[in-house]
C-alpha positions as CSV (number, residue, x, y, z in Angstrom):
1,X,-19.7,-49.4,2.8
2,X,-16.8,-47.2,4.1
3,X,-14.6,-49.2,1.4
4,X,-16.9,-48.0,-1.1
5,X,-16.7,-44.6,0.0
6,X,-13.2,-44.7,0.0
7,X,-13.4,-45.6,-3.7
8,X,-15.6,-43.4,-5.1
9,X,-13.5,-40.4,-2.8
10,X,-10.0,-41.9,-4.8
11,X,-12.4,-41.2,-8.3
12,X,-13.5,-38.4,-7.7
13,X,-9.9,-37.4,-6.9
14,X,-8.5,-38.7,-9.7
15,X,-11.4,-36.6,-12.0
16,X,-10.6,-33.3,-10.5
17,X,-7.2,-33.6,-11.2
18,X,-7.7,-33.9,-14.6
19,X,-10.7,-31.2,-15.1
20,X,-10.4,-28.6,-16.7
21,X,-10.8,-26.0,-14.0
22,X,-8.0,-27.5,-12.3
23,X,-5.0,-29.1,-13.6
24,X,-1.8,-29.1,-11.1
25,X,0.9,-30.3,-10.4
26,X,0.8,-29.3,-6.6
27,X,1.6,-32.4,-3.8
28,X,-1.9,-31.7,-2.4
29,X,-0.9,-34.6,0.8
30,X,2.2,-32.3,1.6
31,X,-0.7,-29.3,1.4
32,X,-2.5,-31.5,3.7
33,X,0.4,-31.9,6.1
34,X,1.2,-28.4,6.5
35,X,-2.6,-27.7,7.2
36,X,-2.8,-29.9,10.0
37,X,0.4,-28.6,11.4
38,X,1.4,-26.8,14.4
39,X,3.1,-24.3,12.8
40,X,1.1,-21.4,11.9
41,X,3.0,-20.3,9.2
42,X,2.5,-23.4,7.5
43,X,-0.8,-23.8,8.2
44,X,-1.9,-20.3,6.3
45,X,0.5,-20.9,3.5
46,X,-1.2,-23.9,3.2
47,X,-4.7,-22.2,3.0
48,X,-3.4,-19.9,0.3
49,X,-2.2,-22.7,-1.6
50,X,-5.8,-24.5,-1.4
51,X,-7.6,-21.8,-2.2
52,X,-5.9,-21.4,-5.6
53,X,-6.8,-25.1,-6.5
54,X,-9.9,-24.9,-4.9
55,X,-12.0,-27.6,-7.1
56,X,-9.3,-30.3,-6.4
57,X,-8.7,-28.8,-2.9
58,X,-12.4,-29.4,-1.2
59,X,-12.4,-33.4,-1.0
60,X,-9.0,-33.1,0.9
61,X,-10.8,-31.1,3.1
62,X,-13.4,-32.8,3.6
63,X,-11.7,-36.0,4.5
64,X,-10.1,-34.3,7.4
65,X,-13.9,-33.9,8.7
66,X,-14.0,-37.1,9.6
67,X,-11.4,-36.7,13.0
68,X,-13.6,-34.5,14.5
69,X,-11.8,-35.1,17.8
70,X,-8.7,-34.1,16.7
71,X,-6.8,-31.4,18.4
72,X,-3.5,-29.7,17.1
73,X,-2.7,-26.6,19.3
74,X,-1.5,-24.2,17.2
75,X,2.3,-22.7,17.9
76,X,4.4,-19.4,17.0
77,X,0.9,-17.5,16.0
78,X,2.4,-13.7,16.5
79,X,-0.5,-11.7,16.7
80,X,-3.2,-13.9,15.3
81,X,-6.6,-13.5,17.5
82,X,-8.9,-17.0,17.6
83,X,-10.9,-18.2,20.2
84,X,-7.6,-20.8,21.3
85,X,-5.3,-18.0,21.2
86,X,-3.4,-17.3,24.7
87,X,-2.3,-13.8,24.4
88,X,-3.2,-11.0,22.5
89,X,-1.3,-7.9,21.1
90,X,-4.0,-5.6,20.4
91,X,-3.9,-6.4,17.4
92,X,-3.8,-8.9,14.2
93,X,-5.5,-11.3,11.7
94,X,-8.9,-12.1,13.4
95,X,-10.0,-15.7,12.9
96,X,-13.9,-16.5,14.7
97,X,-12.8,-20.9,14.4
98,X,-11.1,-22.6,17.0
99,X,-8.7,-24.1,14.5
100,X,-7.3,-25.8,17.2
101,X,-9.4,-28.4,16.2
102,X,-8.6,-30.1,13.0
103,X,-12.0,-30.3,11.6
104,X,-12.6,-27.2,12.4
105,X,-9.7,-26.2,10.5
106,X,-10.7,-27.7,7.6
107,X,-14.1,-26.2,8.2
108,X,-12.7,-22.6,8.3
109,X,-10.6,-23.3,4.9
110,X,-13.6,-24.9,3.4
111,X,-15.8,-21.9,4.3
112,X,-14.0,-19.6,2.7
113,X,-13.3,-21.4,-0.5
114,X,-16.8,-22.2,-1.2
115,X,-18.6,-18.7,0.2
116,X,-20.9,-20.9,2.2
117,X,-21.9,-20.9,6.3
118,X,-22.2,-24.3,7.6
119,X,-21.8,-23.4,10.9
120,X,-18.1,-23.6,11.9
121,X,-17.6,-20.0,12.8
122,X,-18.1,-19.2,16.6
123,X,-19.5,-16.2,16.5
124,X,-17.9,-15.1,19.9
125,X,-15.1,-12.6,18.5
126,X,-16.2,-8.7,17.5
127,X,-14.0,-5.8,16.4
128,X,-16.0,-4.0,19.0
129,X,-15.4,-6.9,21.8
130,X,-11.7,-6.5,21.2
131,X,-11.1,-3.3,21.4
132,X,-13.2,-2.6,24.9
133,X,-10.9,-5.5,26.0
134,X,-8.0,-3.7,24.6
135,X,-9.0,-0.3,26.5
136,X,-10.3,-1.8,29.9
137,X,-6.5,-3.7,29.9
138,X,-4.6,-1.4,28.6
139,X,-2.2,-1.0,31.7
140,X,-1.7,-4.9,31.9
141,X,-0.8,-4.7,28.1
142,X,1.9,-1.8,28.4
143,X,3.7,-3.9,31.2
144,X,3.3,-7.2,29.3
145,X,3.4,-6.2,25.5
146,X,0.5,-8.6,25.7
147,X,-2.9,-9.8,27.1
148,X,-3.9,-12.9,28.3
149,X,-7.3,-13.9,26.8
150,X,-10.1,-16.7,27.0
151,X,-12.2,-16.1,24.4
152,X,-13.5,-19.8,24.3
153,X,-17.2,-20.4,22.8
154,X,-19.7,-23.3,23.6
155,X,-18.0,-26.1,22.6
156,X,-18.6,-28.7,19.8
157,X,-22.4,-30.7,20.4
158,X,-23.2,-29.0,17.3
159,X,-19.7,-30.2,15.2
160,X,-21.2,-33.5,13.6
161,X,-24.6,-32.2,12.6
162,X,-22.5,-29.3,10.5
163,X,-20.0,-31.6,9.2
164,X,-23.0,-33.8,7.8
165,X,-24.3,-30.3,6.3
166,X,-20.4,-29.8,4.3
167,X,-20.7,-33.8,3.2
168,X,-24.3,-33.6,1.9
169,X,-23.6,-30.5,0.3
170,X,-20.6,-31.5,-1.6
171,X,-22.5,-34.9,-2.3
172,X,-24.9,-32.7,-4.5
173,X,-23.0,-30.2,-6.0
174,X,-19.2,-31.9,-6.7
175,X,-20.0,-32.4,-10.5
176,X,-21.0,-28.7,-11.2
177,X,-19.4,-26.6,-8.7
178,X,-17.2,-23.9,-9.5
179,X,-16.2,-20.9,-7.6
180,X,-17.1,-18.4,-10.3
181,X,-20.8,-19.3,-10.0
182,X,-19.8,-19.4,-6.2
183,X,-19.7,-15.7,-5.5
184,X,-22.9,-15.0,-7.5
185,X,-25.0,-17.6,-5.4
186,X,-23.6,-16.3,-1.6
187,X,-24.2,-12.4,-3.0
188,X,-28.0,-13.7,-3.9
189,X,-28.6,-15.3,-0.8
190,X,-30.2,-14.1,2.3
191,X,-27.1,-14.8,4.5
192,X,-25.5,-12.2,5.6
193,X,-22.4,-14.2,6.2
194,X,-22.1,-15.6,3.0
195,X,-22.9,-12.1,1.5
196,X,-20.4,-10.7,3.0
197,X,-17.4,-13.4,2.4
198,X,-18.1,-12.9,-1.2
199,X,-18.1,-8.8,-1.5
200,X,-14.7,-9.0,1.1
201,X,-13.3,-11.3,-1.6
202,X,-14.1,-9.2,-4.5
203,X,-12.5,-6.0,-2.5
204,X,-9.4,-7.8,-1.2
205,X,-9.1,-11.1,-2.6
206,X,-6.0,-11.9,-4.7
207,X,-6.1,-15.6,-5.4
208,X,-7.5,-16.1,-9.4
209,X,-11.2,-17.5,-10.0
210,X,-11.2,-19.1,-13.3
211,X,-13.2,-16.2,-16.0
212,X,-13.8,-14.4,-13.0
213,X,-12.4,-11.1,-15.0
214,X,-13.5,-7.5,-14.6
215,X,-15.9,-7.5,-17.7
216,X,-17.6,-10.4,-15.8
217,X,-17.8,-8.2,-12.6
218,X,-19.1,-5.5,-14.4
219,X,-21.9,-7.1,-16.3
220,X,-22.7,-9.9,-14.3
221,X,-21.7,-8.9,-10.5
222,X,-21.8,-4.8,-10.4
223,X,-25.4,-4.8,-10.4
224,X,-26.2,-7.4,-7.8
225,X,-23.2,-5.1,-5.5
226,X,-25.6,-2.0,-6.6
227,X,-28.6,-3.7,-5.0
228,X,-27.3,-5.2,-1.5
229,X,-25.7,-1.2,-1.5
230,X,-29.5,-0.7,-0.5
231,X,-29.4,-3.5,1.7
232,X,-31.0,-2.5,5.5
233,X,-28.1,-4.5,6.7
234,X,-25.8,-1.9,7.7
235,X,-22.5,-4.5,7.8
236,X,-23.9,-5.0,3.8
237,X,-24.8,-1.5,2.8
238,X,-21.2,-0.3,3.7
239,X,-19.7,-3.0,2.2
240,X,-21.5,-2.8,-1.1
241,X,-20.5,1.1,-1.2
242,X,-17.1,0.3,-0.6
243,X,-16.8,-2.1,-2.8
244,X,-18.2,0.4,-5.6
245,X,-16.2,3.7,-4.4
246,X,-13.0,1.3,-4.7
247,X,-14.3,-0.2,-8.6
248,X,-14.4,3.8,-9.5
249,X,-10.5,4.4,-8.3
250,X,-8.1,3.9,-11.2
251,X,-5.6,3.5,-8.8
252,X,-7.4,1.8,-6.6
253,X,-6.4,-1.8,-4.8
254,X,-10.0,-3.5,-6.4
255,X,-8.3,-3.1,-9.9
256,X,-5.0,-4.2,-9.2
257,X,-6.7,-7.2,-8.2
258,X,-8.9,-7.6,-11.2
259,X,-6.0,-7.3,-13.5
260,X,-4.0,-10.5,-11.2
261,X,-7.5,-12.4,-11.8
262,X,-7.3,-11.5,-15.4
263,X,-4.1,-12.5,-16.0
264,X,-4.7,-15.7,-14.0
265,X,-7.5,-16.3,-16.7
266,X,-5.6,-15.8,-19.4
267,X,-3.1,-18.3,-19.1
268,X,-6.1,-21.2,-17.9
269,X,-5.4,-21.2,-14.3
């Protein structure tokens, strides 16, 4: 049975490459490499690099789901905040997955491709938690340039039933995802986690999504943005508005963005 599995993985492989939505000529096993690396650097390049390819990128990742034991401590991580991390500058990139852990890992990359919440976040890191931690240590942190944090979660009973949730998922929709159609579904849904992954890409993102072009966002997305603006989720509603003060800038970063994406769509990437 595994062998079988291992086929049809190779075909489906094989099939992405050669879609339409994703033709490259990227080494996605080096990609791999880096991902699983110690090397922070490496590892978030890697991400980036994933998330343009995303189509052909997901079955990579989901192979690495099957080590769910493995454990690569992450090194030279500046001032990234996770729940693995060791210090913390009172500042940075904050990351809610213990990436430590190689599933995981993949898990994080995987969510944020696809806009969907299977349940790899940890849900144990807050803006608001951070800086009370900041402020009550603040006097350790001027003599150290650093804190020294535990900000550890429950750990892992829950890993395999999620990782079942990412493999039956793709199971069902491999043939007809894309990441266009992506967006709309997590900004319909009732998760506010998914909701908000999508409107935080369409504010900041700035890797291209295949047609994904501003006429599209007007016609097709603005309106869904104008109704979660009414949302009685706060974290929503302010998002939303954002999202539409920054759409009426001319200068504004949301359309420098939108013009990247445009391009990107023009020349069939």
């Amino acid at each position: 049975m595994r062998r079988i599995i291992q086929i049809i993985g190779i075909a489906t492989l094989l099939a992405l490459s050669n879609n339409s939505f994703g033709q490259s000529n990227i080494d996605f096993s080096k990609v791999i490499e880096n991902l699983t690396s110690p090397e922070w650097t490496k590892v978030y390049k890697a991400k980036d690099t994933l998330e343009m390819q995303a189509l052909i990128a997901i079955p990579y990742l989901v192979e690495l789901l099957n080590e769910p034991d493995k454990y690569v401590k992450l090194i030279n991580t500046a001032d990234l905040i996770y729940p693995g991390a060791e210090e913390f500058y009172g500042h940075g990139w904050v990351i809610d997955y213990d990436i430590d852990f190689i599933a995981i890992r993949a898990g994080w990359v995987i969510e944020e491709l696809t806009f969907q919440d299977f349940g790899f976040k940890e849900n144990i890191i807050s803006d608001k938690q951070l800086i009370e931690f900041h402020k009550s240590n603040y006097k350790e942190y001027q003599q150290n340039g650093f804190h020294e944090i535990e900000l550890k979660g429950s750990k892992k009973n829950e890993l395999q039933e999620t990782i079942e949730k990412v493999k039956n998922w793709w199971n069902a929709n491999s043939l007809d995802w894309d990441r266009k159609n992506a967006i709309i579904e997590a900004l319909n849904c009732a998760n506010v986690e998914r909701q908000s992954q999508a409107i935080q890409y369409l504010r900041h993102g700035d890797k291209c999504i295949k047609d994904l072009t501003l006429e599209y966002y007007k016609n097709q997305i603005q309106p869904i943005i104008e109704n979660l603006s009414k949302s009685s989720n706060v974290r929503i509603s302010e998002d939303a508005k954002q999202l539409l003060e920054d759409a009426k800038e001319p200068k504004g970063e949301i359309l420098w963005s939108w013009w990247i994406r445009d391009q990107c769509s023009e020349n069939g990437m």
